[in-house]
N, C-alpha and C positions, 0 to 999 in steps of 0.2 A: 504494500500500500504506500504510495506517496503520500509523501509530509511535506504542505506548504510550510514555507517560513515565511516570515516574516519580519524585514530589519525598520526597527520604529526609530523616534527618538524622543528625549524627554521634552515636552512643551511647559511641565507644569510641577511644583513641587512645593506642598506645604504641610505642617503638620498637623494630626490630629490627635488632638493633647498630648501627652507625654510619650507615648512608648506606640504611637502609630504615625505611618505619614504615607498622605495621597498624594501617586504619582501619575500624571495624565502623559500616556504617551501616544505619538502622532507620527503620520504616516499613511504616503501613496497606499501601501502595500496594505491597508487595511480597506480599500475599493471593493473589497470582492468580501467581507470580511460579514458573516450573514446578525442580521439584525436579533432585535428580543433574547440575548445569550446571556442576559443578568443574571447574577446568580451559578454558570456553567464556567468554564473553567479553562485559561492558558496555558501551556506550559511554555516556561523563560529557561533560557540558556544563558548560564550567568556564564564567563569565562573563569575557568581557576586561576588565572593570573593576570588581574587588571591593568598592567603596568606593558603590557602584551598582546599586541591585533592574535588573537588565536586562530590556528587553521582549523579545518571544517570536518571535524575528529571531534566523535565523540569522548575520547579522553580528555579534550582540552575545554570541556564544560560538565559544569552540575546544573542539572536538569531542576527546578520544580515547579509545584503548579501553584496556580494562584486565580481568586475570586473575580470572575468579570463584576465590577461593582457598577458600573457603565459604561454605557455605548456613544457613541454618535458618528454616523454615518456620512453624515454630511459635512460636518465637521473631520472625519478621518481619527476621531478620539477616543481612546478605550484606556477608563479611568480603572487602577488598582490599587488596593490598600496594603501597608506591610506591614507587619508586625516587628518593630525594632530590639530588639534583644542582643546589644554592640556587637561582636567580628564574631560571634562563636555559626555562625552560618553565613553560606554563602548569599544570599535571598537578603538577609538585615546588612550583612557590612555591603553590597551594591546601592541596597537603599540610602542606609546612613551615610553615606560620601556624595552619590549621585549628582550631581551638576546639570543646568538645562543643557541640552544640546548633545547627549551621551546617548548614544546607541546601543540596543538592547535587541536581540532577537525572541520570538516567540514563533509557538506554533501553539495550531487549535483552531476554531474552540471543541472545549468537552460539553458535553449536553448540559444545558439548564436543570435543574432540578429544582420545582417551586411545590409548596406545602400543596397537596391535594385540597378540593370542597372537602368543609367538615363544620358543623355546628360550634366548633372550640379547638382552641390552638394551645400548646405549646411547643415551646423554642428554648432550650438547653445549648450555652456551648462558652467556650470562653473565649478569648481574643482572637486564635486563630480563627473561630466561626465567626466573628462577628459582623466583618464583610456580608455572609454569605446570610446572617440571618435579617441584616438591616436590609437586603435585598428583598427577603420573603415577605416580610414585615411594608412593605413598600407596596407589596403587592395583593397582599391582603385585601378582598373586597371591603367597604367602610364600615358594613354593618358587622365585622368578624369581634370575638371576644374571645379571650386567651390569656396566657402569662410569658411572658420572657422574662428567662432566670441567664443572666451576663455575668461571665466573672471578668473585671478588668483588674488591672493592675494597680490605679489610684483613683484616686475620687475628680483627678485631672483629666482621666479620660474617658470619663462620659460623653458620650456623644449625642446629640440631638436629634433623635430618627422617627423618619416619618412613618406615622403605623396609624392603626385606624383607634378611635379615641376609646372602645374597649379594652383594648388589649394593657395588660399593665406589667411595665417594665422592671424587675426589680434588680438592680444591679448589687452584684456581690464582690467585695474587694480581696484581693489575693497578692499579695506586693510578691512574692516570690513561687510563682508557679512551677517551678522547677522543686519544690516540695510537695507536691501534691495539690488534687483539688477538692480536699475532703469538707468543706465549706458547702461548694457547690453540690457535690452530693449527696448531702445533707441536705442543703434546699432541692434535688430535686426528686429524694423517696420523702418529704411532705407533703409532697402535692398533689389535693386531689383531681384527677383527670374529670373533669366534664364532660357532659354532655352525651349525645344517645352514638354520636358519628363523632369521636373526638378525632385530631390527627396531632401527631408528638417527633419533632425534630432535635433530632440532638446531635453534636458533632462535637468536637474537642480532644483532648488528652487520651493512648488507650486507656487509661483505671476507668475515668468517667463513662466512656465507651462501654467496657467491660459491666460495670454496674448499671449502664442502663438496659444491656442485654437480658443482663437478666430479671431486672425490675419488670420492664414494657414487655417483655415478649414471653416470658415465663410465668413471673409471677401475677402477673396484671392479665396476660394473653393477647394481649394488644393485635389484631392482625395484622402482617405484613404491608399490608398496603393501606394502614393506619401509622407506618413509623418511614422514619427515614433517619439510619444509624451510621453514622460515619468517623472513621479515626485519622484523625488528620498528624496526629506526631503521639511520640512515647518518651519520655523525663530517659534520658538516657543511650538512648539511640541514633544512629543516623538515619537518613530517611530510608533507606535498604532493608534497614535494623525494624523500624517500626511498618514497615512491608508486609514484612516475616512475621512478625507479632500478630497482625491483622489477619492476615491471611492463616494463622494456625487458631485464633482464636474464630475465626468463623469457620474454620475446617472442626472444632471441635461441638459448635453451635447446630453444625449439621447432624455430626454422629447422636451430640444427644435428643434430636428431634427422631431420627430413625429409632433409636431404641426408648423413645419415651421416659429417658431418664427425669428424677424428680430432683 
């Protein structure tokens, strides 16, 4: 299968409060580039040594994906949000240096995933989802009601996201995520699910992940196409590393539904 790329460049870069920053990047190459993909997904080729035109080897980049947070078309604009956490990854130390006019390639997009129709909403995830759930939340018909449970980093990065006037945001602070999100987990086996057609998105940390498997889908019984469960990084891992984690943890999700383990 061929893979478009895509070489953009920065037009735009500003922060959003402390430990995020929106970078809008522009570009011919984004002409063909299909519309309504908010919420679906890039992947950027950082090079591993910026000091370095890199040749066109996959050795000489780290791959990752990242939140269409917006489009424009007409404009040739496809805005993304980063989550800054200094040089220990390749994705924050591009962001945190980045300068207008700096080129970045991408390919994609990956499919849109938005909340199903459902009578009630929740939205679980911590910073890495939050792109992806201010998306959902945006998209919410006006009359929807629900909870979003955000873990951020300080009370600096709050963000103001547009949702419909049900829905009640309750932000959780966690200054050092790289300890765990037992906060978050906490708030979200209190919560009780509403409603007759609830639908339950949650994305973040594998533990978070891991416990919401088995709250929503076991204990709860939530049906499959009542949830949408994603692991986006693991405390400890590289992104290969938290792959593997994912992938064994729903290769085990599977066996216990064949043998009806309790």
């Amino acid at each position: 299968m061929t893979v478009t790329i895509r070489k953009l460049k920065v037009k735009d870069s500003r922060e959003l409060g402390r430990s995020m920053k929106r970078i809008t990047l522009q570009g011919d190459d984004l002409a063909d580039f299909p519309e309504n993909q908010e919420s679906g997904y890039v992947k950027i080729r950082f090079p591993k040594n910026l000091d370095h035109e890199p040749s066109n080897t996959k050795k000489d980049y780290d791959l990752r994906s990242y939140t269409i947070r917006a489009f424009d078309l007409e404009k040739r604009e496809l805005v993304l949000d980063f989550l800054l956490h200094g040089d220990s990854g390749p994705a924050s130390k591009w962001a945190s240096s980045v300068q207008l006019g700096d080129s970045i390639e991408i390919a994609g997009p990956g499919p849109a995933i938005l909340a199903a129709a459902a009578d009630w909403y929740l939205f679980v995830g911590d910073m890495t989802a939050l792109p992806a759930i201010a998306v959902n939340l945006e998209k919410l018909p006006s009359e929807s009601s629900g909870i979003a449970l955000l873990e951020i980093n300080s009370l600096e990065d709050k963000q103001d996201l547009r949702k419909p006037e049900g829905v009640e945001v309750r932000w959780i602070i966690n200054p050092d995520p790289l300890t765990g999100c037992e906060d978050l987990i906490d708030s979200l086996s209190s919560v009780q699910i509403k409603g007759i057609n609830p639908y339950v998105w949650v994305a973040g940390e594998f533990e978070l992940l891991r416990f919401a498997r088995k709250l929503l889908k076991h204990d709860k019984a939530l049906p499959k196409e009542s949830l949408y469960l994603s692991c986006y990084w693991k405390i400890g891992a590289d992104d290969p590393g938290m792959k593997k984690a994912k992938a064994a943890l729903i290769l085990f999700d599977s066996i216990k539904n064949l043998f009806s383990f309790k």
